[in-house]
C-alpha positions as CSV (number, residue, x, y, z in Angstrom):
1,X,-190.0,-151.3,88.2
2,X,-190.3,-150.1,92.1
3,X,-192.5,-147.1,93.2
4,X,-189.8,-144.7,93.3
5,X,-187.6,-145.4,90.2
6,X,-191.3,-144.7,88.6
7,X,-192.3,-141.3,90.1
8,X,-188.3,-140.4,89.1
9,X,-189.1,-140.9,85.5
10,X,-192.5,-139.0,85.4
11,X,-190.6,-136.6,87.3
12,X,-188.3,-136.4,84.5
13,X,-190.7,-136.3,82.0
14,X,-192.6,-133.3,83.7
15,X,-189.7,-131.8,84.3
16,X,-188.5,-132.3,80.7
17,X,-192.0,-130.9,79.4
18,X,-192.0,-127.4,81.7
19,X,-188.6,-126.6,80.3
20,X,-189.5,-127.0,76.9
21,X,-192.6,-124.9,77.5
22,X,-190.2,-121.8,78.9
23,X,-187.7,-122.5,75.7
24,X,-190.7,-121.9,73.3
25,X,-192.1,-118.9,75.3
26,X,-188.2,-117.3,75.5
27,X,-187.6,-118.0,71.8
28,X,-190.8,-116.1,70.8
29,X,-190.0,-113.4,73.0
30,X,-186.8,-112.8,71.7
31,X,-187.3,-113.1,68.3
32,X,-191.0,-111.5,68.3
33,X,-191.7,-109.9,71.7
34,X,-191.3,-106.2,71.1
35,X,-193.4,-106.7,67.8
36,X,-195.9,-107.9,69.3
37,X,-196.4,-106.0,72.1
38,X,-196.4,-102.7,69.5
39,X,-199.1,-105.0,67.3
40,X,-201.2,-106.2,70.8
41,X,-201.2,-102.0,71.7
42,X,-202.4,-101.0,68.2
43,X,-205.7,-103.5,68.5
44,X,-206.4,-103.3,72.2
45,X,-209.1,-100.6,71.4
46,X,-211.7,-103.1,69.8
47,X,-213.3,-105.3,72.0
48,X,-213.2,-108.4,69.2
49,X,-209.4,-107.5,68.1
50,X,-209.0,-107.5,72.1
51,X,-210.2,-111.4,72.3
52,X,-208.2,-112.4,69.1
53,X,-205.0,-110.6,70.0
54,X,-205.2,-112.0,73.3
55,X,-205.7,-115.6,71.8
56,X,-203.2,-114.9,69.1
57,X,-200.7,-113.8,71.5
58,X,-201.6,-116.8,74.3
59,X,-200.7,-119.3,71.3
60,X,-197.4,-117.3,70.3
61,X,-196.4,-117.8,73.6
62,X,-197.8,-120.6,74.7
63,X,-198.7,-118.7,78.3
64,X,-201.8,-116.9,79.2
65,X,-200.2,-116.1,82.6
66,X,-198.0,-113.6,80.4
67,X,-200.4,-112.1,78.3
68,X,-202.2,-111.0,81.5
69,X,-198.8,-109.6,82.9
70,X,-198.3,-107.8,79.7
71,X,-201.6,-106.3,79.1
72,X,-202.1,-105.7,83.3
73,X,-198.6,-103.4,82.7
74,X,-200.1,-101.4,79.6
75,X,-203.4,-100.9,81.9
76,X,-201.1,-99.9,84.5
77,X,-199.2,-97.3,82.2
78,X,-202.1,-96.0,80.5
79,X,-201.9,-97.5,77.1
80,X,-204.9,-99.5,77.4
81,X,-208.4,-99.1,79.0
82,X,-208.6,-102.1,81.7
83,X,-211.6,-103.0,80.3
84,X,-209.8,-103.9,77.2
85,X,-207.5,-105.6,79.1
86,X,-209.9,-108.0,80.7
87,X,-211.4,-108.7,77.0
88,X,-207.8,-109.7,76.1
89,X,-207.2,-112.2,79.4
90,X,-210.1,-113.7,78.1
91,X,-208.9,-114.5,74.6
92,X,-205.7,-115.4,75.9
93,X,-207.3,-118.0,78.3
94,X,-208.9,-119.8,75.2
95,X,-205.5,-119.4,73.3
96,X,-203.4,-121.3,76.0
97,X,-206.7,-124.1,76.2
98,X,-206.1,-124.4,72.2
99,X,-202.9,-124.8,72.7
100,X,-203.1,-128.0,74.9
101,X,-205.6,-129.2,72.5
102,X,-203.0,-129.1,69.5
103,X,-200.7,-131.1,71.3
104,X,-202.9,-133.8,72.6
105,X,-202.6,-134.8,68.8
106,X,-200.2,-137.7,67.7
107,X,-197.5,-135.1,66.6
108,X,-194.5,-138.3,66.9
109,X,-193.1,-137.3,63.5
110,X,-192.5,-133.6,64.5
111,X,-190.3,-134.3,67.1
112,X,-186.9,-135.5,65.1
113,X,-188.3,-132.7,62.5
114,X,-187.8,-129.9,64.9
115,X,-185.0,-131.4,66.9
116,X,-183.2,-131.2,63.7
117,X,-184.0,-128.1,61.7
118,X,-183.9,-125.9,64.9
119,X,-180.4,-127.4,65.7
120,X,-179.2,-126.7,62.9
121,X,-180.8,-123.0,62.9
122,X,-179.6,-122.3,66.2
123,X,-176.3,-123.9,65.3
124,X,-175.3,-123.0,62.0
125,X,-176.2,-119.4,62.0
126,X,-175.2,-116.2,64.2
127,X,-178.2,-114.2,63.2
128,X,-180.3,-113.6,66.6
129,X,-183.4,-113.9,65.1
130,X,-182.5,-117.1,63.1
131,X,-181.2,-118.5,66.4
132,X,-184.3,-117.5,68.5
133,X,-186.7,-119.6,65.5
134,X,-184.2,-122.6,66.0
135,X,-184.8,-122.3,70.2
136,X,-188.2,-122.3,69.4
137,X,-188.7,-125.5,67.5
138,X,-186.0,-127.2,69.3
139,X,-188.7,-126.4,72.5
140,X,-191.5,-127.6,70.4
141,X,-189.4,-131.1,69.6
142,X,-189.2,-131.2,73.2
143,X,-192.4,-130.7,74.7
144,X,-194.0,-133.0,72.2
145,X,-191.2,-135.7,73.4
146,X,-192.1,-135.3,77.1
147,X,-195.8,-135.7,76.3
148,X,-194.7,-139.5,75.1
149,X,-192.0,-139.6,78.1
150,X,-194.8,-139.0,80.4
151,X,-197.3,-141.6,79.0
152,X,-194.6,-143.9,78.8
153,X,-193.4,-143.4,82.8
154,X,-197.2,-143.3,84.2
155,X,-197.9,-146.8,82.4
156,X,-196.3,-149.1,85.1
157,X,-199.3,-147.0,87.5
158,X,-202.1,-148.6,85.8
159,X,-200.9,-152.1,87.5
160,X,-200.2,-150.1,90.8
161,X,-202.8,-151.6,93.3
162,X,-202.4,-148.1,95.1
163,X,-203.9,-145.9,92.1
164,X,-207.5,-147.6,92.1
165,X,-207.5,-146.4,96.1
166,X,-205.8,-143.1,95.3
167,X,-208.5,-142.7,92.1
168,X,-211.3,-143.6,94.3
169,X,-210.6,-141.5,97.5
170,X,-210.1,-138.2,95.2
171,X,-213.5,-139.1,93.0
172,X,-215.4,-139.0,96.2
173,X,-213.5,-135.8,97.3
174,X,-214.0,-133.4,94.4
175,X,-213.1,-130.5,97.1
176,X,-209.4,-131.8,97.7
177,X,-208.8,-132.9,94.2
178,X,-209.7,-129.2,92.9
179,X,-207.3,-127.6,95.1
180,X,-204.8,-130.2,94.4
181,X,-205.2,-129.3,91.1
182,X,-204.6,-125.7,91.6
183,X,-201.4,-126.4,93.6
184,X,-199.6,-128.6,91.1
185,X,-200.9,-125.5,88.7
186,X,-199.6,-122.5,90.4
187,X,-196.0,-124.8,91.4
188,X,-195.5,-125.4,87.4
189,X,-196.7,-122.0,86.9
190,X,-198.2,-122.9,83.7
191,X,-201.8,-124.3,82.7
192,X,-200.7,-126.0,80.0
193,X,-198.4,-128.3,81.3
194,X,-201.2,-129.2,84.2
195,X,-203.8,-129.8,81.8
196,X,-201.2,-131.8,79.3
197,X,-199.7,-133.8,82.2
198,X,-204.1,-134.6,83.2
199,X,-204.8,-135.6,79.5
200,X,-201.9,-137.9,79.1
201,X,-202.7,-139.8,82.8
202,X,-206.3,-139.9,81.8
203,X,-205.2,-141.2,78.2
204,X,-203.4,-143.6,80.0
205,X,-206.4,-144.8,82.3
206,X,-204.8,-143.3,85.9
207,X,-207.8,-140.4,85.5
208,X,-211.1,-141.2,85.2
209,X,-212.9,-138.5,83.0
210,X,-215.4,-137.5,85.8
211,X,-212.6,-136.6,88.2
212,X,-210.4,-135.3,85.1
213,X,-213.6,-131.8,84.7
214,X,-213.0,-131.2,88.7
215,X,-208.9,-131.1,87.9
216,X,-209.7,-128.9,84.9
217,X,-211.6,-126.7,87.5
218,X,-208.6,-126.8,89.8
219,X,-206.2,-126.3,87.2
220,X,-208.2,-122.9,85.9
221,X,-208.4,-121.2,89.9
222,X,-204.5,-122.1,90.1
223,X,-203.9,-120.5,86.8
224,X,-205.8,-117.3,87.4
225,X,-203.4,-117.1,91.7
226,X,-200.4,-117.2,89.2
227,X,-200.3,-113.3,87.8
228,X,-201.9,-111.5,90.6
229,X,-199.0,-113.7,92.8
230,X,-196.4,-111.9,90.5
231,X,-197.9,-108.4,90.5
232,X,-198.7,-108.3,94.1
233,X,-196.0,-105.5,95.1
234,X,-196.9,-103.9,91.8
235,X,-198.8,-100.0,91.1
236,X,-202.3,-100.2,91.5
237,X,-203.0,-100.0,87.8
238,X,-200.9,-102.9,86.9
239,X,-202.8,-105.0,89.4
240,X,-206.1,-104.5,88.0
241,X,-206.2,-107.0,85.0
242,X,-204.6,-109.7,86.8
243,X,-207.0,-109.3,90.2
244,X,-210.2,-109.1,87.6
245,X,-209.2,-112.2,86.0
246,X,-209.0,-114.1,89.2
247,X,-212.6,-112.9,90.1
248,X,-213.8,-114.1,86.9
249,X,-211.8,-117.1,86.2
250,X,-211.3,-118.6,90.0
251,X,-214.6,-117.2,90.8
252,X,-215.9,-119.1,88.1
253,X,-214.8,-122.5,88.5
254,X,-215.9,-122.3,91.7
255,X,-219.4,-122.1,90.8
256,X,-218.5,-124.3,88.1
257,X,-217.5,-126.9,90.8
258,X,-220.3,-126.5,92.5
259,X,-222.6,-127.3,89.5
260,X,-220.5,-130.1,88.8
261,X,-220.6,-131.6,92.1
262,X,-224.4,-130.4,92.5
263,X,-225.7,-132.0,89.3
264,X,-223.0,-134.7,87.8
265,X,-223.5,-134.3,84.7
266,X,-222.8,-136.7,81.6
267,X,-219.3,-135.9,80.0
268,X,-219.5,-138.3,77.1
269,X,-220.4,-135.4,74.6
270,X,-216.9,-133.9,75.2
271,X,-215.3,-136.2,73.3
272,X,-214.8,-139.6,72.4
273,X,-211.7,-140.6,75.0
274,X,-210.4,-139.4,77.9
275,X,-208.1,-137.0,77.2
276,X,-210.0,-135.2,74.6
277,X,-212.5,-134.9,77.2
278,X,-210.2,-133.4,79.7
279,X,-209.2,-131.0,77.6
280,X,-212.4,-129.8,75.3
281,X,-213.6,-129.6,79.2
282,X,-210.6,-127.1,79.8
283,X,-211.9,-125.2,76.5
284,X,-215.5,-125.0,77.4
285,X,-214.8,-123.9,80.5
286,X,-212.6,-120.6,79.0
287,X,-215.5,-120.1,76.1
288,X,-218.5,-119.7,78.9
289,X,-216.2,-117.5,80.3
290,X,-215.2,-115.2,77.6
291,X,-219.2,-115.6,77.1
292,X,-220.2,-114.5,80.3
293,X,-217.4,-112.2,80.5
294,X,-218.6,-110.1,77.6
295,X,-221.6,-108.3,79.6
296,X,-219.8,-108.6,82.8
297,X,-216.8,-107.1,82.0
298,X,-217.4,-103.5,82.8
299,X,-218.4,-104.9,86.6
300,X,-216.0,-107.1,87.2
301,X,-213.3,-104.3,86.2
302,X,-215.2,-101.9,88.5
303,X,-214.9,-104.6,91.3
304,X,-211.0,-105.2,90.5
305,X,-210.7,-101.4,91.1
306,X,-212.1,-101.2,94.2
307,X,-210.4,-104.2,95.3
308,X,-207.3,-103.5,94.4
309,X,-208.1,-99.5,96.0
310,X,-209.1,-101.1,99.4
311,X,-205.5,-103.6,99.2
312,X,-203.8,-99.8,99.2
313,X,-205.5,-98.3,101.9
314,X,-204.9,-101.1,104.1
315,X,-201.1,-101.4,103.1
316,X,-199.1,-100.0,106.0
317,X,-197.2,-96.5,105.2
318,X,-194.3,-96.9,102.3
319,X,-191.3,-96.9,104.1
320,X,-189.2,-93.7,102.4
321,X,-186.1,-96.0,101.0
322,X,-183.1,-93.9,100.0
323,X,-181.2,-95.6,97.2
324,X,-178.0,-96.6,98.3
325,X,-174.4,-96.7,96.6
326,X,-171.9,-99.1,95.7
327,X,-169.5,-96.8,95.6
328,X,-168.2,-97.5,99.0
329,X,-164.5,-95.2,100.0
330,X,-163.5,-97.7,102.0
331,X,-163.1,-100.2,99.1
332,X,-160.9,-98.1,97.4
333,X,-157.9,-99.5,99.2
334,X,-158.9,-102.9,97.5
335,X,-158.8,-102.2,93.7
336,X,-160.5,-105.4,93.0
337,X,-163.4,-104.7,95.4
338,X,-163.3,-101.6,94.1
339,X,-163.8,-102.3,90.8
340,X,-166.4,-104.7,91.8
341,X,-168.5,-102.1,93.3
342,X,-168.1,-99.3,90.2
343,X,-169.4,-102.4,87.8
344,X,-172.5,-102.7,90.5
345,X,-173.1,-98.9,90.0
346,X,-173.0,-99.3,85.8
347,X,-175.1,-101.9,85.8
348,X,-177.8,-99.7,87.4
349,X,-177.0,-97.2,85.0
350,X,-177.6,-99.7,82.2
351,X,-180.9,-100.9,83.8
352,X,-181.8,-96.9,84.2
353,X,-180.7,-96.5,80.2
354,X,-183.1,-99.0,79.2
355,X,-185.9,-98.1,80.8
356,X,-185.4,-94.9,78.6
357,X,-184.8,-96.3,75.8
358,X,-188.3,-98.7,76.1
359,X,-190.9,-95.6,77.2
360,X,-189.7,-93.1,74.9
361,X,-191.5,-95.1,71.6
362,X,-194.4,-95.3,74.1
363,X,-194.3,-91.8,74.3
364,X,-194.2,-91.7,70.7
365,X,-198.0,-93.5,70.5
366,X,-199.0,-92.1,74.2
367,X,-197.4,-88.7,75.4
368,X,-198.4,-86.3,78.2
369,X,-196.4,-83.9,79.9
370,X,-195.7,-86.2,83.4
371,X,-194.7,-89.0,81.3
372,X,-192.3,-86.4,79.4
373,X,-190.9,-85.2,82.9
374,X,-190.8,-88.9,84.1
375,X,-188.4,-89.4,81.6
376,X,-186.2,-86.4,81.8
377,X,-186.2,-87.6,85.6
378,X,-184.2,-90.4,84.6
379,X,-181.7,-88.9,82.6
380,X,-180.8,-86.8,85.5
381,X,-180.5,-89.6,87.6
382,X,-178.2,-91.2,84.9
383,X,-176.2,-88.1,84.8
384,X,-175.8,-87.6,88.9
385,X,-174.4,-91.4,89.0
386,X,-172.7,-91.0,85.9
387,X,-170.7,-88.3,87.6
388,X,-170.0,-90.6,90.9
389,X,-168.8,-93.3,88.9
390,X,-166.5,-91.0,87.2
391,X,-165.3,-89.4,90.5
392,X,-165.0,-92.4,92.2
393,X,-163.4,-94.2,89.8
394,X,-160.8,-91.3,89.3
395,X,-159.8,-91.8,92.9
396,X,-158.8,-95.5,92.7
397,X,-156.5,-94.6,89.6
398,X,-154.3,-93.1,92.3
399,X,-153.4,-96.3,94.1
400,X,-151.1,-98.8,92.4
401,X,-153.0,-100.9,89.6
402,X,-152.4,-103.8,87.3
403,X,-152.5,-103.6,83.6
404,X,-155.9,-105.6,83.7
405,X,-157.4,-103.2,86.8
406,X,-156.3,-100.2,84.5
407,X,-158.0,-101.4,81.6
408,X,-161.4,-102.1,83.2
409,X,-161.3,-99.0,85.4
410,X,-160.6,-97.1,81.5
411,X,-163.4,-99.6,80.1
412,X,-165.8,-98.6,83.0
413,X,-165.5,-94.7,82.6
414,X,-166.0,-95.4,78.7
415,X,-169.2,-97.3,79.0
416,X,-170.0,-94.8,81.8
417,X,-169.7,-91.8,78.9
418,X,-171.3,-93.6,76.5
419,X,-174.7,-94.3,78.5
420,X,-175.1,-90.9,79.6
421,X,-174.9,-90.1,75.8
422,X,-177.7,-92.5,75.2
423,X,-179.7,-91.0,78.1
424,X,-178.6,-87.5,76.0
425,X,-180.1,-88.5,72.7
426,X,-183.1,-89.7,74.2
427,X,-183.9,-86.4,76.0
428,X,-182.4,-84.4,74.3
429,X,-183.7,-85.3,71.1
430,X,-186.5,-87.9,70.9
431,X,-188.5,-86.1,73.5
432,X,-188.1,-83.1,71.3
433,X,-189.5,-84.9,68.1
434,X,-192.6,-86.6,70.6
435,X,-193.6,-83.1,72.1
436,X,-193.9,-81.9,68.2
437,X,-195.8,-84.6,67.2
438,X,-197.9,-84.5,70.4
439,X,-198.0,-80.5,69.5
440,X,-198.9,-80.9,65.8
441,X,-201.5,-84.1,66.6
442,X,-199.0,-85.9,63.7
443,X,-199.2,-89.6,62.7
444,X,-196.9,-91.6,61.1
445,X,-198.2,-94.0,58.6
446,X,-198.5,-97.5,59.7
447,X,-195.9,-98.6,57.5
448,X,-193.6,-95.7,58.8
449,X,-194.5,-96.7,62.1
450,X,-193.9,-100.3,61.5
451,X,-190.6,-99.7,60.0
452,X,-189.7,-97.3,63.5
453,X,-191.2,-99.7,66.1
454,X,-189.0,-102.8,64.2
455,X,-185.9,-100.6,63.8
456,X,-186.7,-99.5,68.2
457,X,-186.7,-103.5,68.7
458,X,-183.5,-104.4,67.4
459,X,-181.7,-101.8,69.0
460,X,-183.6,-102.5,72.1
461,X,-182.0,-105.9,72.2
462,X,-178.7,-105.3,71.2
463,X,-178.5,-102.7,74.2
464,X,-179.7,-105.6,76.4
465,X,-176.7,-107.5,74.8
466,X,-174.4,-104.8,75.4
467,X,-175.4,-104.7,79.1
468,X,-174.9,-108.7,79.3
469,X,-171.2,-108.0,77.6
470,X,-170.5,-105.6,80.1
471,X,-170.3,-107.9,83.2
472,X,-170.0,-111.3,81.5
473,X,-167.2,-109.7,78.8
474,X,-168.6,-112.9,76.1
475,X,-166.6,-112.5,73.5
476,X,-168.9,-114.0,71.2
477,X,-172.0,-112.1,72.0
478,X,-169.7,-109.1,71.3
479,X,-168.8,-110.5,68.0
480,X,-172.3,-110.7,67.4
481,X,-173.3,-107.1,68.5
482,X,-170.9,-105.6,66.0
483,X,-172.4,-107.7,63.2
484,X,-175.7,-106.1,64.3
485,X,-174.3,-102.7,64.0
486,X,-173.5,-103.7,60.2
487,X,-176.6,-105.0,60.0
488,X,-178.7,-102.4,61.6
489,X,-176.6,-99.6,59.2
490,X,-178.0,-101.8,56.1
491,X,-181.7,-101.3,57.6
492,X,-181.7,-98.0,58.2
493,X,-181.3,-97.3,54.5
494,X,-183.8,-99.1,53.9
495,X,-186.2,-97.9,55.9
496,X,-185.0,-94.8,54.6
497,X,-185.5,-95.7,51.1
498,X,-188.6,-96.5,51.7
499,X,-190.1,-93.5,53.1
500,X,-188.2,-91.5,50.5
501,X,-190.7,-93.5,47.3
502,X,-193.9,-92.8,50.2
503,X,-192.5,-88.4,49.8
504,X,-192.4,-89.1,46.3
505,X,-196.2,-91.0,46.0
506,X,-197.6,-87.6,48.0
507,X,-198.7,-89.7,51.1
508,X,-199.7,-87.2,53.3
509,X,-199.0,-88.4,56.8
510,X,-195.3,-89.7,55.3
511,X,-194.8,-85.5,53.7
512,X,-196.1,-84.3,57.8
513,X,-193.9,-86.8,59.7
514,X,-190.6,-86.8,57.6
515,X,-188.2,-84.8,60.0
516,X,-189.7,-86.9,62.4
517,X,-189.2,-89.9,60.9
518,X,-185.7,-90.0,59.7
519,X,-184.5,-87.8,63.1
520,X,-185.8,-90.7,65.2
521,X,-183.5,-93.4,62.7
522,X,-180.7,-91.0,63.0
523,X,-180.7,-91.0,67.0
524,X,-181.4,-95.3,67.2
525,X,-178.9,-95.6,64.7
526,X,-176.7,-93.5,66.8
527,X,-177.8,-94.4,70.2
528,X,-176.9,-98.3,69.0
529,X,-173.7,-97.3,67.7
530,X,-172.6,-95.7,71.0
531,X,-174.1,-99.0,73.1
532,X,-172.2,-101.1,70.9
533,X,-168.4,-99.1,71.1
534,X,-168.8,-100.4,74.6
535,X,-168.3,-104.0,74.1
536,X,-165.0,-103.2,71.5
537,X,-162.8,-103.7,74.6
538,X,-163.6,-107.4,74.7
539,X,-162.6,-107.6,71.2
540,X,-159.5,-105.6,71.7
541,X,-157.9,-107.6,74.0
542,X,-158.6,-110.6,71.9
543,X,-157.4,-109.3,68.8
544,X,-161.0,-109.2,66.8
545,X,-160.9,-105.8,66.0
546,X,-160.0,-104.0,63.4
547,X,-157.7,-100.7,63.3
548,X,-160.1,-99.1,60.8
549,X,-162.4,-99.9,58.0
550,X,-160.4,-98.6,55.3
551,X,-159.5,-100.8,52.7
552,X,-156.2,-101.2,52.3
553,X,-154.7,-99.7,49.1
């Protein structure tokens, strides 16, 4: 087998093994995200829970990289102290490095195991969450299959008379094997797969164990670039966690490298082949970390701040960007172009909606009174291009039109009306139940809660469906949205149910939060209801929709 036909199938394989890592980490997002954001909010508080939510979470989705993005943006909003945040990198840094350990295992059998159950879960079922469990196993089937792919394409190397040079000249060059290793990290954007891809070469014998620790190193400094790449244009705040992790993670396997390098020391104890060292390496490296970062933490988060302050100061002047409209009167003349650009302008208004629709149950845990006027800021901006929409939209019905151009342009000023109902409810009547429980220092119970925050989720992500519906018109995510309005129905009377047996036990906090309580169903079951009447057009036209529910008599 020739050179290149080899590096095409490790390629492959590496290839194969990054996708399957972003199929698990979507899956768990979709079917779990929102829960366990609300669950990572509620424990950020302790320093321990911080550690183990941040290693929980890393594990769940199989990134540290997005833990740190996630807990940097609740720093950023106020949700979390950033000390707490930097506690909860830390854990997530050990969660990812157990991770890799799991599946350095012989896990062979798994892979037609989860190949076939989460087929047939993804295939034989239109339930979302079903679906999401079946994309996550069928991503676990697959990484675990590239891991063998990749073994199996790097063995013609080990007869390569190139690899003992290539092996020799980076051993005696720890320097340019670390930042090579950081590269090829920060490119796959994922530790894991470096460290995976490192374990099975050095399994393999292409990696000898001594030059496998300096990689580890390498792969750590590129993992801890990754997040404060991302957040770069980001607020201040947000940029905090991610820029104290790099000072304590990169930072750290610098000096780390230079111990290495200084003292060589004896990596037998690690473990008892190659790849186990490689990667209990890649773990003690996180633990002495998460060690040192216990009585540290407070200065490197001091440090981040000012930091992070001086990147402000020397950031040249914001330029004052005025937000521009699609809604051009010159495209009016050209229905389709026109109707092109009125789709642009309810897209934003859907992106506007849902960032509504996620702060206001933040506001619900976290309120204060420019947080309340940030939000009532965006309903009026939903109202002022609500109103364009209309306006310009009422214009182009005066020119000649097809039957289809008529129906979108009616379809477009529905969906239109509809959001800025949404935007409605949400100000006009969620922000009214947050400033009484803000006023009255209420709390729901955490069962309550629980039942609210799960209930917020699922509407959450059917308005992200509806928006998807709106430009793509998929006529079986529609189909699917309407099931989840039937579905939705049946859990809100549950949920109801259930806080009517709490009234009737006496609990307390369930007797002081009631109206609350079964207000803030009321306006998600409503506000879903509305978001999904704007995807019945799809099933209109196609003849899925029924006249009325009525059963015929």
């Amino acid at each position: 087998m020739t050179g290149s036909v080899v590096l095409i199938h490790l390629a492959g394989a590496v290839a194969l093994m990054l996708y399957a890592t972003r199929l698990v980490k979507t899956g768990v997002e979709r079917a779990y995200g929102d829960v366990l954001r609300h669950k990572l909010r509620a424990t950020l508080q302790n320093p321990i829970m911080a550690v183990l939510a941040g290693t929980g979470l890393a594990i769940a989705l199989q990134s540290s990289t997005a833990v740190t993005l996630l807990v940097g943006s609740f720093a950023g909003a106020g949700i979390v102290s950033g000390l707490a945040g930097q506690l909860a990198v830390r854990g997530a840094e050990i969660g990812s490095a157990l991770v890799a350990k799991l599946l350095t295992y012989d896990l062979t059998l798994l892979v037609p195991l989860c190949l076939i159950i989460g087929t047939f879960l993804f295939m034989a079922t239109e339930s979302r969450d079903w679906r999401q469990k079946g994309r996550i196993l069928v991503g676990v089937g697959l990484l675990i299959l590239s891991l063998e792919m990749i073994g199996q394409a790097s063995e013609p190397l080990r007869e390569s008379p190139l690899m003992p040079m290539i092996i020799n000249y980076f051993s005696s060059d720890p320097i340019t094997a670390y930042l090579l290793a950081a590269l090829i990290t920060w490119l796959f954007q994922s530790s894991i797969a470096s460290v995976l891809l490192m374990a099975t070469m050095a399994g393999r014998g292409l990696i000898t164990p001594e030059l496998g620790v300096v990689l580890v190193l390498g792969v750590n400094l590129g993992s801890s670039i990754i997040a404060p790449m991302l957040t770069r244009n980001s607020e201040p705040g947000v940029r905090i966690v991610p820029v104290g992790n790099l000072l304590m993670r990169g930072m750290g396997s610098i000096v780390m490298l230079v111990l290495v390098m200084t003292f060589k020391p004896q990596i037998g104890f690690l473990g008892a082949t190659a790849s186990d060292q490689i990667v209990n390496a890649h773990i003690l490296f996180n633990v002495i970390i998460l060690i040192a970062g216990l009585p540290l933490a407070g200065l490197v988060y001091r440090a981040s701040e000012k930091i992070v302050a001086l990147g402000a100061k020397q950031a040249a002047e914001p330029v004052q960007i005025t937000e521009l409209s699609a809604l051009s009167e010159t495209a009016l003349s050209s229905p389709p172009q026109a109707l092109a650009n009125a789709t642009r302008e309810v897209v934003r208004v859907c992106e506007t909606v849902e960032i509504m629709l996620k702060r206001i149950i933040e506001l619900y845990e976290n309120a204060d009174e420019d947080k309340i006027n940030a939000l009532a800021a965006l309903d009026d901006r939903v109202d002022e291009r609500h109103a364009a929409i209309k306006i310009y939209l009422a214009k182009l019905i005066r020119n000649p039109l097809t039957e289809d151009q008529a129906l979108r342009c009616q379809e477009l000023i529905g969906a239109c009306v509809k959001l800025e109902q949404v935007g409605d409810i949400i100000v006009r009547n969620m922000l009214v139940h947050v400033r009484k429980k803000m006023a009255l220092n209420l709390e729901f119970t955490p069962e309550g809660w629980q039942e609210i925050t799960a209930f917020h989720s699922a509407v959450l992500a059917n308005a992200r469906l509806t928006f998807n519906v709106l430009v793509s018109r998929d006529t079986e995510t529609a189909r699917q949205l309407v099931q989840e309005k039937d579905r939705l129905r049946d859990m809100e009377r549950d949920i109801s149910n259930n806080h009517f047996l709490r009234l009737r036990d006496g609990t307390l906090k369930s007797i002081e939060t009631s109206s609350i309580h079964l207000d803030t169903l009321r306006d998600l079951k409503q506000i879903n209801s509305l978001l999904t009447s704007i995807v019945y057009p799809v099933l209109e036209e196609r003849g899925l929709l029924r006249g009325s529910r009525l059963r015929a008599s």
